[in-house]
C-alpha positions in Angstrom: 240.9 -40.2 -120.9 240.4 -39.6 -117.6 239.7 -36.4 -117.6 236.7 -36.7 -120.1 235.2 -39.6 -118.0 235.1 -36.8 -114.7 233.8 -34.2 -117.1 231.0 -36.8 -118.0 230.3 -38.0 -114.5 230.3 -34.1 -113.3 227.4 -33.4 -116.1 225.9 -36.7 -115.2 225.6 -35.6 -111.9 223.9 -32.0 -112.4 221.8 -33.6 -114.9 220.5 -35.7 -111.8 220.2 -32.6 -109.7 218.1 -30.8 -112.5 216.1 -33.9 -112.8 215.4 -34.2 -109.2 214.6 -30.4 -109.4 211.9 -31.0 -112.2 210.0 -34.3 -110.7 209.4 -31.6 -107.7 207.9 -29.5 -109.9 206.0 -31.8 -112.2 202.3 -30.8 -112.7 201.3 -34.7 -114.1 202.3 -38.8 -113.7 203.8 -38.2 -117.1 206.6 -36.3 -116.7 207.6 -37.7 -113.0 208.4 -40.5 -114.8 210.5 -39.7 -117.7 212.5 -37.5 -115.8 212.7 -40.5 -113.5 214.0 -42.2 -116.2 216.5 -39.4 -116.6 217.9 -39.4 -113.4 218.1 -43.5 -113.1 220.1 -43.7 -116.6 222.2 -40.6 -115.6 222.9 -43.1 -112.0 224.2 -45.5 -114.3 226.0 -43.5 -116.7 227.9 -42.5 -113.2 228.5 -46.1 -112.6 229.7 -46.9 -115.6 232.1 -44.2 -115.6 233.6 -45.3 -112.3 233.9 -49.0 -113.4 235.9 -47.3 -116.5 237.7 -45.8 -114.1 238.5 -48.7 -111.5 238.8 -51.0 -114.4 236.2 -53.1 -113.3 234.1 -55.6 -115.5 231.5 -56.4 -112.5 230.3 -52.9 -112.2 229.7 -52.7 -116.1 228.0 -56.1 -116.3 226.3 -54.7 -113.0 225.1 -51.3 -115.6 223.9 -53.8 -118.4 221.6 -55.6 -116.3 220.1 -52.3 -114.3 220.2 -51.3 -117.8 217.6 -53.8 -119.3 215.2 -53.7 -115.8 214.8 -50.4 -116.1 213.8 -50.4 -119.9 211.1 -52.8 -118.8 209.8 -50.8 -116.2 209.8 -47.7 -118.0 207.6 -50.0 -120.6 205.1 -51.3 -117.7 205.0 -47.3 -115.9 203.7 -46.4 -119.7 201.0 -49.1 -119.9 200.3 -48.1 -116.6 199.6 -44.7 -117.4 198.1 -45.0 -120.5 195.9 -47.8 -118.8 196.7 -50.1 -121.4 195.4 -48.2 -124.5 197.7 -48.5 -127.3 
């Protein structure tokens, strides 16, 4: 088990380094922020894999909650892109 939750947190982490990559190459608004979106889930698929690891219930309730702010910011970065329009 613990070898599959490195494995993860290895891919986790160059997924973050490709993302990074990408937002510096980014032509548009757009796709800065879904790959911004990539990397800040990835950061907290990391975290969740080292409360797994240490065991710790803080960190993951720490994960849900970063979890749910950023779903409702990636909601108010699409209004505010879209500029409301539905």
């Amino acid at each position: 088990m613990t070898a599959i939750v490195w494995v993860t947190m290895i891919m986790l982490g160059a997924s973050i380094l490709i993302g990074l990559a990408r937002i510096a190459t980014a032509t548009d608004g757009g796709t800065r922020a879904i790959v911004g979106d990539l990397v800040f889930f990835s950061g907290i698929g990391i975290i969740m894999g080292l409360s797994i690891l240490d065991e710790s219930s803080v960190a993951i309730d720490a994960a849900v909650l970063a979890s749910i702010v950023g779903v409702l910011a990636t909601v108010a970065l699409a209004r505010i892109i879209t500029r409301g329009r539905r």
